[in-house]
TORKOL-4160 file (C-alpha; in steps of 0.2 Angstrom, whole numbers, padded with zeros to 4 digits, m for minus):
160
<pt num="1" X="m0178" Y="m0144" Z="0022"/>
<pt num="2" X="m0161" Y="m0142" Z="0014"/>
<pt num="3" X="m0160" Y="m0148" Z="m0005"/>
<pt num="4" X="m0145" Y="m0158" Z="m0010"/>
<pt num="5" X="m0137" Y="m0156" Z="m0029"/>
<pt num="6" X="m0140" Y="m0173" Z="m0039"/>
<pt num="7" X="m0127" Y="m0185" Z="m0036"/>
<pt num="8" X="m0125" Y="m0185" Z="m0053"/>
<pt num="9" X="m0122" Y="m0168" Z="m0057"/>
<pt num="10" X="m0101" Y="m0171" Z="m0053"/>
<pt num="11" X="m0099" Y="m0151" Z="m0058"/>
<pt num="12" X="m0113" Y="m0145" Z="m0045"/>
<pt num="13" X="m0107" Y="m0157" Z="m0031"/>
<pt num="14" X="m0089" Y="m0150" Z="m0032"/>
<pt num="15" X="m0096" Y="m0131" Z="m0031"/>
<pt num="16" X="m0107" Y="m0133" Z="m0018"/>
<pt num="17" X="m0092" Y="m0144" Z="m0007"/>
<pt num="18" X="m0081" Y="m0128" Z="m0012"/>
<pt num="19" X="m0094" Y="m0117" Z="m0006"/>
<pt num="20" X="m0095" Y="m0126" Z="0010"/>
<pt num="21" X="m0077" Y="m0130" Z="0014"/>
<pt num="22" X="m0072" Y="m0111" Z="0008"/>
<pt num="23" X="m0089" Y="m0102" Z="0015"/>
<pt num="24" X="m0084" Y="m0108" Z="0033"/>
<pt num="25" X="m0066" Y="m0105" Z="0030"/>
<pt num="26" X="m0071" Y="m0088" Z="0026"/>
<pt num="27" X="m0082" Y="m0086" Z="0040"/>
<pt num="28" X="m0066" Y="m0090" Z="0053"/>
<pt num="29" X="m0054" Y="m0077" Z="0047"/>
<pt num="30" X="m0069" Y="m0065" Z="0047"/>
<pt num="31" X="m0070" Y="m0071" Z="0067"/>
<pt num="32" X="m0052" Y="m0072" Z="0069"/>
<pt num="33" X="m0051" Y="m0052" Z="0064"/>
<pt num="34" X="m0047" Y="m0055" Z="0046"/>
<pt num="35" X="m0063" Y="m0052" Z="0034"/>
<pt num="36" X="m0051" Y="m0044" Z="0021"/>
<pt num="37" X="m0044" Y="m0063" Z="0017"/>
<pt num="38" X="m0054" Y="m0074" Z="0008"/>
<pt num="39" X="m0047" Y="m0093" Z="0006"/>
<pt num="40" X="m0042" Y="m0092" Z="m0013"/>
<pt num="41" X="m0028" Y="m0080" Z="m0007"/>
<pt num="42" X="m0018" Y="m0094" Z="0004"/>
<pt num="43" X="m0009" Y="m0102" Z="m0012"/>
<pt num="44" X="m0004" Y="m0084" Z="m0018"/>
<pt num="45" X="0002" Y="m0081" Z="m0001"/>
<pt num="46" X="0011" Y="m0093" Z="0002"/>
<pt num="47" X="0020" Y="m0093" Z="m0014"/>
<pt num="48" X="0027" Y="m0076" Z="m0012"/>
<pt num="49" X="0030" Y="m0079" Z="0007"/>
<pt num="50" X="0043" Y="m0094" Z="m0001"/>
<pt num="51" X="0048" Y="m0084" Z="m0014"/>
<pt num="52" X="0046" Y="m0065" Z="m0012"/>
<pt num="53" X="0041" Y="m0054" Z="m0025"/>
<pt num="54" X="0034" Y="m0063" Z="m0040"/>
<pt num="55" X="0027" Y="m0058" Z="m0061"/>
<pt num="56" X="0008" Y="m0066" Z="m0061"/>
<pt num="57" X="0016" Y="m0077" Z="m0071"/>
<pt num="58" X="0027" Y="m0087" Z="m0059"/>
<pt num="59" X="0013" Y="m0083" Z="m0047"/>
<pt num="60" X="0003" Y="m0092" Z="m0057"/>
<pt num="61" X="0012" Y="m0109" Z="m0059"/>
<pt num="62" X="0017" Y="m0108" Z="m0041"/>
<pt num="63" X="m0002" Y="m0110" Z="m0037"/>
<pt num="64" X="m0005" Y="m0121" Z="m0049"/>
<pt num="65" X="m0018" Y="m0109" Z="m0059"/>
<pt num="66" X="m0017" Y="m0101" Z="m0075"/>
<pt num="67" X="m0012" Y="m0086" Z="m0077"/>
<pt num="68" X="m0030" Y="m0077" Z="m0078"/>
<pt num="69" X="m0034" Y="m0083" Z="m0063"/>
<pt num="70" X="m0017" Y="m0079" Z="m0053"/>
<pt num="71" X="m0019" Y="m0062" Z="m0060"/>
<pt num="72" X="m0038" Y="m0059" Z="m0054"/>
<pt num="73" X="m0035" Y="m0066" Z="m0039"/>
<pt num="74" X="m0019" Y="m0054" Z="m0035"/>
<pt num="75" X="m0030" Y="m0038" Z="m0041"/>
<pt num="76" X="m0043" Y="m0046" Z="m0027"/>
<pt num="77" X="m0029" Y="m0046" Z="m0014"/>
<pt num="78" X="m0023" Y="m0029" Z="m0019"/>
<pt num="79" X="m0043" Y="m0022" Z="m0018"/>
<pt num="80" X="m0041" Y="m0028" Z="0000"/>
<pt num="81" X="m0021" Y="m0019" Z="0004"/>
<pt num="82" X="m0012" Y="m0038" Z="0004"/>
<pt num="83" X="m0003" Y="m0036" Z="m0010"/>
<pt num="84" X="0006" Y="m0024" Z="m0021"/>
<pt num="85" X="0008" Y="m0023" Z="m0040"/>
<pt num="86" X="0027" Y="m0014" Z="m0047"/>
<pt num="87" X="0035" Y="m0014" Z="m0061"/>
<pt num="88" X="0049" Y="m0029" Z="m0061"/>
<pt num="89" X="0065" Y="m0018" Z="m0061"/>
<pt num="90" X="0073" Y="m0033" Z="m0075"/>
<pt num="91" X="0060" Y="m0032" Z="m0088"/>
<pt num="92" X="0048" Y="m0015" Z="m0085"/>
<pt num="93" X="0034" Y="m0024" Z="m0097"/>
<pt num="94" X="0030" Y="m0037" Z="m0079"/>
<pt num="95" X="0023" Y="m0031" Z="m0063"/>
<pt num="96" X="0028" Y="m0041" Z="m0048"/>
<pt num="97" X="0017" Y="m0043" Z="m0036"/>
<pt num="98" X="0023" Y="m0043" Z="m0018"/>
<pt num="99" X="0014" Y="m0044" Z="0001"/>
<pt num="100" X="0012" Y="m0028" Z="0010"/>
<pt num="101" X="0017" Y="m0025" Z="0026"/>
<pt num="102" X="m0002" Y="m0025" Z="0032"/>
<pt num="103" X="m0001" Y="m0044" Z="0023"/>
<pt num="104" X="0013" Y="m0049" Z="0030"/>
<pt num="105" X="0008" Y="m0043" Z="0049"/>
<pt num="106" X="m0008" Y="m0054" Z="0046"/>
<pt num="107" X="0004" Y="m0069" Z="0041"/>
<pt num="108" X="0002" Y="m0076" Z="0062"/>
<pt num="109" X="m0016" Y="m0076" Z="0060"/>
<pt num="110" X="m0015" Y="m0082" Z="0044"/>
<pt num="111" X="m0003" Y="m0098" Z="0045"/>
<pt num="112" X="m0014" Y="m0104" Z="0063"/>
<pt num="113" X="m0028" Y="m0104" Z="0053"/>
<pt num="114" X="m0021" Y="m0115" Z="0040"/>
<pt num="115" X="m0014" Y="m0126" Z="0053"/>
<pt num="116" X="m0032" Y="m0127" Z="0061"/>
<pt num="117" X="m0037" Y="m0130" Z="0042"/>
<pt num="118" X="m0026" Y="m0146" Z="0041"/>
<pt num="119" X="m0030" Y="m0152" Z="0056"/>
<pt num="120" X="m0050" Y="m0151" Z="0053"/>
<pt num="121" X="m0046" Y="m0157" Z="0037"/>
<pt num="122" X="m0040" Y="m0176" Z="0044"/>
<pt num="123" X="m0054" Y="m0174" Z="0053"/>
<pt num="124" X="m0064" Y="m0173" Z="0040"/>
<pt num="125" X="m0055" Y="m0187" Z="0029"/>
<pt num="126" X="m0057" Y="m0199" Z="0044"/>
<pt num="127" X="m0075" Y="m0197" Z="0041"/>
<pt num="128" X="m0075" Y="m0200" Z="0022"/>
<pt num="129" X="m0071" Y="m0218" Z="0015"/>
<pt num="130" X="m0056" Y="m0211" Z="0002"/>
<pt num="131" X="m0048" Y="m0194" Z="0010"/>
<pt num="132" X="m0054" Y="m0178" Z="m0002"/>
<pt num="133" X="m0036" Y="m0173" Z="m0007"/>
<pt num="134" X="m0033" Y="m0189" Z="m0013"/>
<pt num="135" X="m0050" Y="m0191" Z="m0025"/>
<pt num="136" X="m0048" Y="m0175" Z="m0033"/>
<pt num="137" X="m0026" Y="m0178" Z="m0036"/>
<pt num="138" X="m0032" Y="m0194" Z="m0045"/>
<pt num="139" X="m0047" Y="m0185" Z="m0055"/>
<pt num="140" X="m0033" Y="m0174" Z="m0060"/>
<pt num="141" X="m0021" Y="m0186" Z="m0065"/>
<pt num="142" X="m0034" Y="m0195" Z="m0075"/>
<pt num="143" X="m0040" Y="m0181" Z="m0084"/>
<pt num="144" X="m0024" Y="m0174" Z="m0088"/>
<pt num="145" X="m0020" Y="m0192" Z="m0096"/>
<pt num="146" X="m0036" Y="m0192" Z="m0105"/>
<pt num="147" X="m0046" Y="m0176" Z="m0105"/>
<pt num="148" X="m0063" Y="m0175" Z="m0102"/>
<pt num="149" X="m0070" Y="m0170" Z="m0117"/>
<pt num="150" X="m0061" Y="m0185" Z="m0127"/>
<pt num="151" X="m0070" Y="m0196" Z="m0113"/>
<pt num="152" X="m0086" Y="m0184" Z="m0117"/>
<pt num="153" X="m0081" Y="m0189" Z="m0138"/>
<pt num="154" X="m0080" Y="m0207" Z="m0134"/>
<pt num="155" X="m0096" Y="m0208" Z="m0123"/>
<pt num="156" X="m0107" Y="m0200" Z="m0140"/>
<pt num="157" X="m0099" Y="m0211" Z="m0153"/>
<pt num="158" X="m0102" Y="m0227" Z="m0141"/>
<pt num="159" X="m0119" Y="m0223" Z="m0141"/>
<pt num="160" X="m0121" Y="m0215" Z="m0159"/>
């Protein structure tokens, strides 16, 4: 019998659909001849396909991470030879990180399997009663107007 997480366990619900979404994601490029790339490379990918080269700092905000993460998902990429880190020729205290050529002859595997992404992902939204993209934009736009843990604050003193 499979066990479900608690409904009401937000956190533990959006790990396990994350697991799910990125496990099976994972599983495909492993299929496809690819089970270097893991799904949490495809923003950094795609940033430094639009915009070359890049310091983990502008990777970073190109992916919409901070820069912790940009910076361990890059040393990820480069354990797996799809990326390399070099010292930026304007300001030698920055490494850019660029796509190697192994990385960049991947790149028409890569982009059909995020074209056969999107399209199972409608697919999956014309199953759901509000599409995933749009719930979690709109839980981030509301907590970024009012963070959680001032919600969290309000909640205790309410009850206090």
């Amino acid at each position: 019998m499979t066990r479900h997480p608690d409904p009401c366990a937000v956190g533990t619900l959006l790990r396990h659909v994350l697991e799910l979404l990125d496990g099976d994601v994972a599983e495909v490029y492993a299929e496809q001849g690819v089970p270097e790339y893991r799904p949490r490379f495809s923003p950094a990918v795609r940033a430094l396909v639009a915009e070359g080269p890049l310091p983990v700092r502008d990777l970073a905000a190109a992916m919409g991470v901070t820069h912790s993460a940009a910076s361990q998902t890059a040393a990820q990429m480069a354990r797996a030879g799809l990326v390399t880190h070099t010292p930026d020729p304007s300001d030698a205290r920055r490494r850019l990180v660029a796509l190697t050529a192994k990385a960049r002859a991947l790149l028409p595997r890569i982009e059909a399997e995020w074209e056969a992404t999107r399209a199972a992902m409608a697919e999956l939204d014309a199953e759901l009663s509000v599409p995933l993209a749009r719930v979690l934009a709109e839980t981030v736009e509301a907590v970024t107007r009012r963070p959680f843990r001032e919600r969290i604050a309000s909640a205790r003193e309410g009850r206090g």
